[in-house]
Structure formats: structure tokens, C-alpha cells
N, C-alpha and C positions, 0 to 999 in steps of 0.2 A: 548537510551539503558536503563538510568536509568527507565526512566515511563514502560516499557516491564518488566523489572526485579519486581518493584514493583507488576503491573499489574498480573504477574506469581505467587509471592508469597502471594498476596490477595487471588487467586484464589486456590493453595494449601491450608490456611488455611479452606476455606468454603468448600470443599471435604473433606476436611482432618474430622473425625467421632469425637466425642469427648470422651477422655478418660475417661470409664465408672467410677463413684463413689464406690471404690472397697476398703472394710476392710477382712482383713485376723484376726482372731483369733485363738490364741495359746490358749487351753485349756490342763487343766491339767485330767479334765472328765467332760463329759456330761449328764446330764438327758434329753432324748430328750421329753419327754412324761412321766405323771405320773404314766401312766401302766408298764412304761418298768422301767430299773435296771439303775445307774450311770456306764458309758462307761472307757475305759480308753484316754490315752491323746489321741487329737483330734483337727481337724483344719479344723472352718467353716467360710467360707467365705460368703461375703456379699457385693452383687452389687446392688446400686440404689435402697439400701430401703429392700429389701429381700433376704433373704437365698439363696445360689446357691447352695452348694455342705456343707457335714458334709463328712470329709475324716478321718479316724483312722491315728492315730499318728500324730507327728510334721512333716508338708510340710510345704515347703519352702515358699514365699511369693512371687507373680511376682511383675514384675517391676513397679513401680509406688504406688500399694496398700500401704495402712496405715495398718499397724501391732500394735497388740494388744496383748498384752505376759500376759496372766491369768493361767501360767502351774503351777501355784499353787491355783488355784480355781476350785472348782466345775461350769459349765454354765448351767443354765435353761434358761426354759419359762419365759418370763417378768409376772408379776404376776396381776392378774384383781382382782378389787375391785366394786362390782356393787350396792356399795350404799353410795355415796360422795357428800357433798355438797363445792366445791373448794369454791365457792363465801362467803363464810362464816366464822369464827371462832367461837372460843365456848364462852359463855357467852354476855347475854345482849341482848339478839336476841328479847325480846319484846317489846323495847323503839327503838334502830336502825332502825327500818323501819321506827321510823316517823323523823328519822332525817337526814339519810345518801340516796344521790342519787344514784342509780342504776347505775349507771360507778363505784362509787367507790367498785362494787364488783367486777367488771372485773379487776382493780388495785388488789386488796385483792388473788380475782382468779387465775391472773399471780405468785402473789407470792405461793399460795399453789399447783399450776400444779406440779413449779419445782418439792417443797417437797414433792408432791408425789408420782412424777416421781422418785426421788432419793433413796425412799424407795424402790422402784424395781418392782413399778406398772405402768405397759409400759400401763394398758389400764381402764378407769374407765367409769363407767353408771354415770353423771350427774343427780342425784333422787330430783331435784327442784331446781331452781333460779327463778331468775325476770324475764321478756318477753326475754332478749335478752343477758345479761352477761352471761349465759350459750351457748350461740350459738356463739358467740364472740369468750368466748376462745375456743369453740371448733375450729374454724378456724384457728386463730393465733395457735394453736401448731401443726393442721395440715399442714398448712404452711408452719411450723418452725420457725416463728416470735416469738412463745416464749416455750420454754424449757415445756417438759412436756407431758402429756399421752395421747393418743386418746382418747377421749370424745366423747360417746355415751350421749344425752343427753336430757333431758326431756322436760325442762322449765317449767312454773308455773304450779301446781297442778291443777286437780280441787278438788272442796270442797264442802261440804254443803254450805250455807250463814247461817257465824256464826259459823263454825264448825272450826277442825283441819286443817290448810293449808289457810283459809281465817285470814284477821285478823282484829284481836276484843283487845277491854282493853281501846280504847281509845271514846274520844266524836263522836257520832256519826259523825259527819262530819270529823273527823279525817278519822275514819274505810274508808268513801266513798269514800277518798283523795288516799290507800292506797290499798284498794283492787284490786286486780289484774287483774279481770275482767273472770276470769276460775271457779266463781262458778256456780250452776245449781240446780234445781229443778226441777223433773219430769224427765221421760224418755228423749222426746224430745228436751226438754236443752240442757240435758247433751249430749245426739248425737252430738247436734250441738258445742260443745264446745269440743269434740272430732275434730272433723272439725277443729275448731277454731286452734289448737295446731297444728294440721296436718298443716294448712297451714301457721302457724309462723314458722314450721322449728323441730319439737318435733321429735326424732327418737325413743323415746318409750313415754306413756302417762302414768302418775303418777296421784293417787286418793288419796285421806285419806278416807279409806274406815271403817274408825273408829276415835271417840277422841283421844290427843294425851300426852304425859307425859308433852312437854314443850310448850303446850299453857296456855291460862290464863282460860279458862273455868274448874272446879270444877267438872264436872258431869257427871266423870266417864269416860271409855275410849271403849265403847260398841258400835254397828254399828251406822253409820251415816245417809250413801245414805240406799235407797231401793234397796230389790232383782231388783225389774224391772231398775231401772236408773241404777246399776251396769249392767246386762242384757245388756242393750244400750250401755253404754260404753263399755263395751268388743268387741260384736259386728259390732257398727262402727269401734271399731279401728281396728280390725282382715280385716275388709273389706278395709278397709285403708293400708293395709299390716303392721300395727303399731302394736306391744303385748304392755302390761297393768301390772304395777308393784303398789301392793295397799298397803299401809301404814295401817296397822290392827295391834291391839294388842287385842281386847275383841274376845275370841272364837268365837260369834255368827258373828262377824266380818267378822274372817276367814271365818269361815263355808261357809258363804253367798257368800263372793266374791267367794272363790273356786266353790262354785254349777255354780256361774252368767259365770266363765270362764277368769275368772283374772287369768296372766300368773304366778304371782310371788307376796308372799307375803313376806313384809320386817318387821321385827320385829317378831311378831307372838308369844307374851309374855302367853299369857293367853290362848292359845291352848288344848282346850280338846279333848276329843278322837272323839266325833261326827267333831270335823275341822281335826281331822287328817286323819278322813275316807275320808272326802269328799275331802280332799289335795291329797289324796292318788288315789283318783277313778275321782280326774281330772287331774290328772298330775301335779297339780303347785307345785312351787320349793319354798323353804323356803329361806330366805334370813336372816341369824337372826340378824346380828348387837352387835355385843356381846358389841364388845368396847364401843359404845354409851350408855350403861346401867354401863358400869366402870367409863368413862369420866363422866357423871353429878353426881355420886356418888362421884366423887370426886370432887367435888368443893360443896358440901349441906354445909352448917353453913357457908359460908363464906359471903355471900350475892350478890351472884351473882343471884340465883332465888329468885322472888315472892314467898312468903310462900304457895299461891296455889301450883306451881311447886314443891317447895319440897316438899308439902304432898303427891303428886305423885310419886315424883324420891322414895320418902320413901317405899311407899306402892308394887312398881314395884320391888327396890331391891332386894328379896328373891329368888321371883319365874323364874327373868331373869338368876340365878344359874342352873335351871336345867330343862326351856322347850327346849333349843335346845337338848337336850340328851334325852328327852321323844319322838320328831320327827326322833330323827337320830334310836332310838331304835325298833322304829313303822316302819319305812322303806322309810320317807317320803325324799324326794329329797334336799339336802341341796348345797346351793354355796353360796361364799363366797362376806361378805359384812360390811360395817363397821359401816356407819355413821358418818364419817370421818368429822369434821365441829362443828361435838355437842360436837368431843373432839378434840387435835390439830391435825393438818393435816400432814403427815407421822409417826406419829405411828401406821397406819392400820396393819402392820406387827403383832401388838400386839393380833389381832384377833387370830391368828393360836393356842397359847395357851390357849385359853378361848376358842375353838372350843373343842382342844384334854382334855380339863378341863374337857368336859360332853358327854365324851367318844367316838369321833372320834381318827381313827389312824392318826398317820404325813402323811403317804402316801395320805389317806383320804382327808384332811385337805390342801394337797398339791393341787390334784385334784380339789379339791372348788374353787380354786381360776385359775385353767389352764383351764383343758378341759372340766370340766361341767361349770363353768363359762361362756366358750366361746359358749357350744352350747347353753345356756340360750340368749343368744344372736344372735343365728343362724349364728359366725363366727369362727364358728367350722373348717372350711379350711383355715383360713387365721391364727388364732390366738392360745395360749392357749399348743402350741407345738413347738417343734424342728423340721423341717423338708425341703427340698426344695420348691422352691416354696411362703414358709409361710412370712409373715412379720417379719421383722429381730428387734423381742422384746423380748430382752436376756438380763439377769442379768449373776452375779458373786455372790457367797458364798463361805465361806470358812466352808466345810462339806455337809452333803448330808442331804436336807431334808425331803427326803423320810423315813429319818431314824430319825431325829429330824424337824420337820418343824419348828423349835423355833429359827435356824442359818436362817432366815429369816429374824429376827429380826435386821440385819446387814448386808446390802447387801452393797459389797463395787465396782459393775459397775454397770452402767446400759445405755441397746441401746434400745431405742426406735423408730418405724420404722427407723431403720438405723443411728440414729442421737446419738452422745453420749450424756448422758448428763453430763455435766460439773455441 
């Protein structure tokens, strides 16, 4: 009788469905979307990772769900930052490669996911690592093995040889030890080394389509590649189903890759009006990085750069005050990004201010980092909003800010696909 008995309730549990992974949240208002108004109280629920329902007012909890009492917070969109290096911190970034192995960025990366997570950025573009620490943690937090943001993510640039994004400073045989293997010459190269990323695992391809402020090179920050090898690259990767995000700062820069069909320019310091026609008459989106131009300004005399470096941070400082406010005024497409790495990692929030500095609105500015964000990304249905259906990546504030995006700066929940983080 006993072995029957047993026998019956093995067989109940394996029938028996399992109890869905089910949070209830008590909000006190919603923004579900940065086109629409904050809601009054409300209660969204959340099974296995996504939104099911957003109901007006406090309802009840069923039974078993894990309840969440935020009726005294504002809830959003978890917020995207599509220009992060996790593997990284700020300072010393030209001697580190010839000393620290390639895992220890993935340690370093684990720790900055959380903090970026916890700043209330459920989702970041990975904008360069070594071959494979960026693919890593993209895993591990998709998993859930470690605390932290969807990663969209690049891996190693490519570069001239010699150029921004390869690296140089050391004895030749150093440089050969260290280089990553993604730089190119000529159309053809670079095709193939589009290829080459596609097939390590890259969900979008990263260039230095220009010099760059914090290498060791002296000679200016003006285009690097060719119209034709930029041409190739855009090309292969669109046919790859991959877009192209180019690290430019010298107009001519811009200009180029936007004509060649680069999706998205990051930085984009030295922007004149012939790069913002041509940003404008191809569609690509501005990524500007504000905070990165704050962050190494604040560390100059201290001696964390080479005096090469700071005669650059020097020279950049002025004009990084007020090109994003010449594209936001020109009409050209902005979302948001930070550089997150060149200064410490969770203060990206700090962007929102140095955005409405050069004259975007909160709401604006809000936007940058939700829904133009996420269609820069083509996860325009998944991400970027409050809705059924979407991935459950919701923060808490206390205020609204659509009306100051600067209470951003303080976000005190954050779920990302479904998972708190602690």
C-alpha cells in the first residue's frame, strides 16, 4: 500500500504544472511610455520574466505571488544606455593591456553589470571588449548567474593598424602580443573581419571610424578608415543582419561614415554642418557620450593620463559643451549613451543633465534612453516601455521624470527581465 501511495503522489507531482514565477507590483504611478503622462496608482504584474497585465489601482495579489509595495514611487521603463564598456574602469587603460589577462575583465565586468543595473539600466550595447569577456557576461546575466543588464554587445573593434581601438605605445613586439586581431586594410579586409566578429558572437560591429582622445597617438582625431572599407563594412554587416556603431569625433569622420551607411555615430564632438546634413539625409543617430567628456576631465593633473591624453582631453573640453545641442537643434536623431568605463560605472544617470544642459527637454531626454533607444536597436517591441507582453525591465523614482529626468539620478528598484536586483 505504502509503494502505491508513494507511486500516486510521484505521479501527482509530475502532472501537477508548476507554479508560474509571478510578482505583483503595487505602484503608486506609472509612466508606461515616454509619449504618454504618469498614470495614477496601479498594479503590474509579472510572470516569468514579462509583463502581463498593467491594471489601474491597488488589486489584490493571488496567491503565491511575491508582492512589491512601490505606492509611493513613480514606475518606469528600466532605462538603456547604448554606449558601456562593463569590462573596464576609468584610468590606466594604456599600460593594463600589457599586464592584466582577459578574465580579469569578466571579474571587473561582473562587478560593474550589477552597478549598472542598479542605477536602473535594465539594458546596455556592450561598445568594445576583448574577444570574449563581453560575450561572457552577456550570458551569465542572461542566465542569471550574475546580477545585471541585458547586453547587447560588440566585442573587439575594428581598427586601422595603428589607429584608435588597436593598440600602440608599446615595443613592437609588445603591440603584436596585444593586438586583437580586428584590424583591416582595404575594402576586403575589412569585409572579412566583419565576418570575423559575426562569427565570434558580435550583435552589433563597432569601428573607430576616427582618432581618439584616450589613445597614445598625437595626430589629431580626423577619419581613419576609407570611404570604400567604411562602404564594406556597413555593407557586410547590414547583409549579416548586424548595424554598425562608429566611434568618430573629426567632422570629416562623421561625414564619411554617415554617407558609407554607419548606423550610429558615438561621440560625434567636432560635428559640422556638412556631417550633420549627411547624419540627417542618412538617418544615423547620434550617440553623444556626454559623461565621458565630464569623467576624463575630471581626473586631468592628476596623473592618470599620458600628457599626450591630456593635451587632448584639453583640447576636446570646450566644444564637447555644446555639439550635442548643435545636432539636437539641426534635427538630427539623438539617444542616449554614456561611455560608462572612461568614467565610473553607474553614474550613467549623470548623462540626463548634460543632455538637457544643451537643450533637450526631460521628456526628450527621457525618451533617449527608452524608446528611441530601443528602436536604435530594433527592440522596439520588447523593450524601452510599459506594456503587456514587453520584458518586465522597470525601475522606481521618487518623482516624475518626464518633468525632471534628473530624479533619475536616484533610482531606488530596479527589475530586470523579471529578476530583482538586490
Amino acid at each position: 500500500m505504502r509503494t502505491k501511495a508513494l507511486l500516486a503522489l510521484a505521479a501527482a507531482i509530475v502532472s501537477t504544472p508548476a507554479l508560474a514565477d509571478t510578482t505583483v507590483i503595487h505602484a503608486g504611478s506609472v509612466i508606461a511610455d515616454a509619449a504618454g503622462e504618469a498614470s495614477g496608482p496601479a498594479t503590474i504584474t509579472v510572470t516569468d520574466g514579462r509583463i502581463v497585465s498593467i491594471a489601474e489601482g491597488i488589486q489584490p495579489a493571488p496567491a503565491g505571488a511575491e508582492l512589491v509595495d512601490l505606492v509611493d514611487k513613480t514606475v518606469a521603463p528600466g532605462l538603456i544606455d547604448l554606449h558601456v564598456h562593463l569590462t573596464g574602469d576609468p584610468g590606466g587603460d594604456f599600460w593594463k593591456e600589457a599586464v592584466e589577462p582577459d578574465e580579469w575583465g569578466v571579474v571587473v565586468g561582473a562587478k560593474n553589470a550589477r552597478l549598472t543595473a542598479l542605477a536602473g539600466f535594465t539594458t546596455v550595447r556592450e561598445a568594445g571588449s576583448a574577444q570574449h569577456t563581453g560575450f561572457s557576461l552577456r550570458r551569465g546575466t542572461e542566465e542569471g548567474l550574475i546580477p545585471g543588464p541585458r547586453i547587447i554587445a560588440a566585442g573587439p573593434p575594428l581598427a586601422i593598424v595603428g589607429g584608435h581601438g588597436d593598440v600602440t605605445g608599446f615595443r613592437p613586439e609588445i603591440n603584436a602580443l596585444l593586438t586583437s586581431g580586428y584590424t583591416c586594410t582595404g575594402a576586403v579586409e575589412c569585409a572579412e573581419k566583419v565576418r570575423k566578429a559575426s562569427q565570434n558572437g558580435a550583435d552589433w560591429i563597432k569601428i573607430t571610424a576616427t582618432g581618439g582622445v584616450l589613445s597614445q597617438q598625437g595626430r589629431g582625431l580626423e577619419a581613419h578608415f576609407t570611404s570604400e572599407e567604411m562602404e564594406s563594412i556597413a555593407e557586410t554587416a547590414h547583409s549579416l543582419g548586424l548595424k554598425v556603431m562608429a566611434h568618430a569625433h573629426g567632422a570629416r569622420g562623421v561625414e564619411e561614415a554617415s554617407a558609407a551607411g554607419i548606423d550610429s555615430i558615438e561621440h560625434g564632438t567636432y560635428l559640422d554642418d556638412d556631417a550633420i546634413a549627411a547624419m540627417k539625409a542618412n538617418g544615423t543617430v547620434l550617440v553623444p557620450t556626454l559623461m565621458a567628456f565630464q569623467g576624463v576631465t575630471e581626473r586631468l593633473g592628476q596623473g592618470v593620463y599620458t600628457p599626450v591624453v591630456e593635451a587632448k582631453i584639453r583640447a576636446v573640453a570646450e566644444v564637447a559643451r555644446v555639439f550635442m545641442g548643435k545636432a539636437h537643434d539641426a534635427g538630427v536623431r539623438i539617444a542616449f549613451g554614456t561611455d560608462a568605463g572612461v568614467f565610473e560605472h553607474g553614474r550613467n544617470a549623470g548623462e540626463f543633465r548634460l543632455m538637457m544642459g544643451q537643450g533637450m527637454s526631460s521628456r526628450e531626454a527621457f525618451a533617449a534612453a527608452t524608446t528611441v533607444a530601443a528602436e536604435v536597436l530594433e527592440m522596439e517591441d520588447q523593450i524601452g516601455r510599459l506594456a503587456p507582453g514587453y520584458s518586465a525591465d522597470i525601475i522606481a523614482v521618487g518623482g516624475n521624470p518626464l518633468e525632471d529626468a534628473t530624479v533619475l539620478e536616484n533610482v531606488d528598484w530596479v527589475m530586470a527581465r523579471g529578476r530583482v536586483i538586490e
